[in-house]
N, C-alpha and C positions, 0 to 999 in steps of 0.2 A: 650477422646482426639479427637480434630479433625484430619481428615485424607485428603490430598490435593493430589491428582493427578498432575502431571506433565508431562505433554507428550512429552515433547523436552526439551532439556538445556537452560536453564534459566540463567542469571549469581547467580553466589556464593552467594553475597551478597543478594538476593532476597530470596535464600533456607533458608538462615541465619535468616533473619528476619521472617517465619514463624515458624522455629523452635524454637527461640526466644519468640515465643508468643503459645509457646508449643503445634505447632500441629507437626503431624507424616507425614513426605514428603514421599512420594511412586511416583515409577516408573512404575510399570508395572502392577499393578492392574486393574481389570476393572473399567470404569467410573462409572458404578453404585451401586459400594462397597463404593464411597468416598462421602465428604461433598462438597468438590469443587475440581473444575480442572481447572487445569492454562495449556492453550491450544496455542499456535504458529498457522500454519496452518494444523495440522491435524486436518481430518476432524470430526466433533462429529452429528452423526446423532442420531433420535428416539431409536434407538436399546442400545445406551449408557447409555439413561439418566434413565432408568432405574420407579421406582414408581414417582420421585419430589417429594411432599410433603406427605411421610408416617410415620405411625405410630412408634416412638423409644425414645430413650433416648435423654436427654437433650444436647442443645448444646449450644454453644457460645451465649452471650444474651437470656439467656433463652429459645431460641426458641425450639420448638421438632421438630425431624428431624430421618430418620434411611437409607436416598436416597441422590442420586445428588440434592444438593440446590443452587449451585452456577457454575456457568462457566466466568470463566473466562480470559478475549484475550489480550496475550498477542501481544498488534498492536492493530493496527485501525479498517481495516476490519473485519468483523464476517462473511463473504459468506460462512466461510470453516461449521460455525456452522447452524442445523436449528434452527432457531428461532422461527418460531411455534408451533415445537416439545416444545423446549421450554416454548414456553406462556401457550403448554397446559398444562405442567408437572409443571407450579406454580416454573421452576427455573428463578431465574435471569441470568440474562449475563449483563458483564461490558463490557469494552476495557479502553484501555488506551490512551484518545483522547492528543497527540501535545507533546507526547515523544519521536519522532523518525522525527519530520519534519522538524528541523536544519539538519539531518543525509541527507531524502528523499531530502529534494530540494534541497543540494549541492550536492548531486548525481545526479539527473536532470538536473542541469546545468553545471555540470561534463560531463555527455553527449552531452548534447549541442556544449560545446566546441570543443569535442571529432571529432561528427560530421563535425563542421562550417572547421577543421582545419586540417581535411582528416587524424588523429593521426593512425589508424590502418596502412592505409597504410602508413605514413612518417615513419613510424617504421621499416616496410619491407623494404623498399626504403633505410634508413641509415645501416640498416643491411646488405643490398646486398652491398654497397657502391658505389650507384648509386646518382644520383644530382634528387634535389626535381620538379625539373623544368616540368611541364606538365605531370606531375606522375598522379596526383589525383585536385580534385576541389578545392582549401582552400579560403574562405570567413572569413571576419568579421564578428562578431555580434553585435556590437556596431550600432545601428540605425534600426536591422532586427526587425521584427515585432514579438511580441510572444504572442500568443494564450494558455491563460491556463483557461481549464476545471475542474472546482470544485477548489473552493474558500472555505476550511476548512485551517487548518494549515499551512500543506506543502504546497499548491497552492498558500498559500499567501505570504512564506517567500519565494519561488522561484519567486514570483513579486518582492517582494521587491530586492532580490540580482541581476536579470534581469533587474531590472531598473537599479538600481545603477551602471551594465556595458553597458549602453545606449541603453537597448533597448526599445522600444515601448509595452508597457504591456496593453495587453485588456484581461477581464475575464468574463466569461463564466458560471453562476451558478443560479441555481432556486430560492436561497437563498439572492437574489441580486436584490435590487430596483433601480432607479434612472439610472441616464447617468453615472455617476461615484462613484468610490466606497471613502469611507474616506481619503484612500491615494493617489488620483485623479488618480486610473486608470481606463481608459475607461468599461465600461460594454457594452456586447454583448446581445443582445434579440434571433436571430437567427441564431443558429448552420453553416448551411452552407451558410450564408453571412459571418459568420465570417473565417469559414474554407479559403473564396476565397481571404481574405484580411489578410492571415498570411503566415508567412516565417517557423513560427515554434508554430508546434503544443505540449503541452506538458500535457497530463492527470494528474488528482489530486480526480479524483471523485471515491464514492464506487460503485463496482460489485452488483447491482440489476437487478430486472425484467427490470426495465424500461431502466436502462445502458448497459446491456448486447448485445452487436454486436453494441454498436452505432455510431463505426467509421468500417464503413463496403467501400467496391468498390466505392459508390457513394461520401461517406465524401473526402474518400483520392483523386477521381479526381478531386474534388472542390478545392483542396489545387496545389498552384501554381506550375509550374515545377521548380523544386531545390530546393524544402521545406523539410523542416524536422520533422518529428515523435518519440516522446518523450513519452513513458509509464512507468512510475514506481509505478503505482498504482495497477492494478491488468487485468493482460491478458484476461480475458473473454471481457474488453472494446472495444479491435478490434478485428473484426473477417479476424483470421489471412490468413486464405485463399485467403482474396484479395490482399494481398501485392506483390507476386509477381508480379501483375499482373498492379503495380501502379508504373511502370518502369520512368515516372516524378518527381519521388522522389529526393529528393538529396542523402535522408538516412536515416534510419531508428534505433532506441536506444530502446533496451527493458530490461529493467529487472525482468519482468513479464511475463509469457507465459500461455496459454489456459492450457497446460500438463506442469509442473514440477514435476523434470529436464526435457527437451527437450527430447524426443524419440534419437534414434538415424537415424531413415528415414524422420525426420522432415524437410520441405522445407525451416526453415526459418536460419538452419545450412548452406544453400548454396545459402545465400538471398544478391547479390550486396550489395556493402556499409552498411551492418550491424551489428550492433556491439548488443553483450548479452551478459549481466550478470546475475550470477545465483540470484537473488533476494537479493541481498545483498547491496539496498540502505539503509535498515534501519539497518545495520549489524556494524556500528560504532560503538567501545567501550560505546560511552558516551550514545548513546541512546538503546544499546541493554541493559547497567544495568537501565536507569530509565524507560525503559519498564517496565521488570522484575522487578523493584523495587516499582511501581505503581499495578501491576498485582496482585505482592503477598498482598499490603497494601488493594486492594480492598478483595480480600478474606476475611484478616480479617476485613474489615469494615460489609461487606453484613453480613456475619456469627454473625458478631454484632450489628447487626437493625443500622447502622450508614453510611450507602452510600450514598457518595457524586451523586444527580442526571445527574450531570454534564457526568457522569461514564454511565451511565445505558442507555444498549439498551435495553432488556426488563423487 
């Protein structure tokens, strides 16, 4: 039987359909007792994966197998996983690429609003029952300029819904030729020309070598006074310790942080105009089951030589 590791809750229906195709669902097992593991953001280092491709009994599609052979993410990012532990150890890793990006960019621009319309504090302000009048800054965003970095799923349906409430959409990615992209929004060549020509900056790219700190002190003074900052891609993108110190801001929205959950002496708990949540843009009903529902279908695909490449980071 195969045996599938789970390291966090999964929805129902996802456990269901493995067990369906009669593997054995474990929780607390070690990772290198199982055939796959369906992994969230806990982290899976070398010390998990245990042999990869060793000698045993038969499995799924024929293949032989008696080690971790498969990991699998549930979500888009894989930072939490190594991936060249990985490559060495002959396992695959999937993700589940554009099931959670209707969730992520109407959470992005959930914040956005959030920010443009000063909602934390209009909230304090109706509660005290005090008048809104010169409490806080509240802007439109219909005509503001928005800067979005990495043009994968979610970076493009928060263009798309960004436009459609008037704003000005330029993108931002390596992946991207030309002056404009299909849906005629502007394409950006240079980071901090673009930074100086946006109202609102909103992240969409993955956590690597090369992204990691890349909106550090100097990005954020580029970006105009009263600008806003948008992350719900993954906290290592800015390095957080310049923030407070980017007092031009208008405001800052993160739902990703360098440490999750936030320490409790973290500066950015007592950070002006900024609004946190716990990681819970891609936490919608709809995309946390077709996560999960995607996640556990890749296990049984890898385990049976029939993986969609579309799936596969290594």
């Amino acid at each position: 039987m195969t045996r599938v590791l789970v390291t966090e809750p999964i929805h129902a229906d996802a456990e269901a359909l493995l067990r369906a195709a009669g593997c054995e669902v474990l929780h607390e097992v070690p990772a290198a007792e199982v055939d796959a593991v369906i992994v969230r953001v806990h982290p899976i280092g070398p010390d998990q994966m245990g042999g990869g491709q060793m000698a045993g009994g038969p499995m799924a599609g024929g293949q032989q197998g008696g080690g971790l052979r498969h990991i699998s993410k549930h979500g888009v990012g894989v930072d939490n996983i190594d991936l060249a532990a990985a490559r060495a150890a002959s396992i695959t890793v999937t993700n589940t690429p554009g099931a959670n990006a209707n969730s992520v960019a109407e959470h992005a621009l959930a914040l956005i609003f959030a920010l443009a319309k000063s909602l934390p504090q209009m909230e304090r302000v109706a509660r005290a029952g005090e008048a809104a009048h010169g409490r806080a800054r509240i802007v439109d965003i219909a005509g503001r300029r928005l800067l979005v970095v990495g043009f994968g799923a979610s970076g493009r349906r928060l263009a798309a819904l960004a436009a459609a409430v008037g704003m000005q959409v330029t993108v931002l990615s390596r992946s991207l030729t030309g002056a404009q992209t299909p849906e005629g929004y502007r394409v950006a060549r240079d980071l901090g020309a673009a930074l100086a020509e946006a109202d609102v900056l909103s992240l969409h790219c993955p956590l690597s070598a090369a992204t990691r700190g890349m909106i550090g002190a100097a990005q954020l003074a580029a970006l105009p006074a009263g600008a806003f900052v948008v992350n719900t891609a993954r906290g290592g993108l800015i390095d957080e310790a310049a923030l407070p110190g980017a007092e031009h801001l208008g405001g800052v929205a993160l739902d990703v942080t360098e440490a999750e959950p936030l320490p409790a002496g973290s500066p950015l708990l007592h950070l002006p105009n900024c609004i946190l949540t716990p990681h819970s843009a891609a936490a919608s009903e709809g995309a946390f089951r077709q996560m999960g529902m995607m996640a556990a279908q890749n296990v049984l695909d890898v385990l049976a030589g029939r993986v969609d490449p579309a799936r596969v980071v290594v």
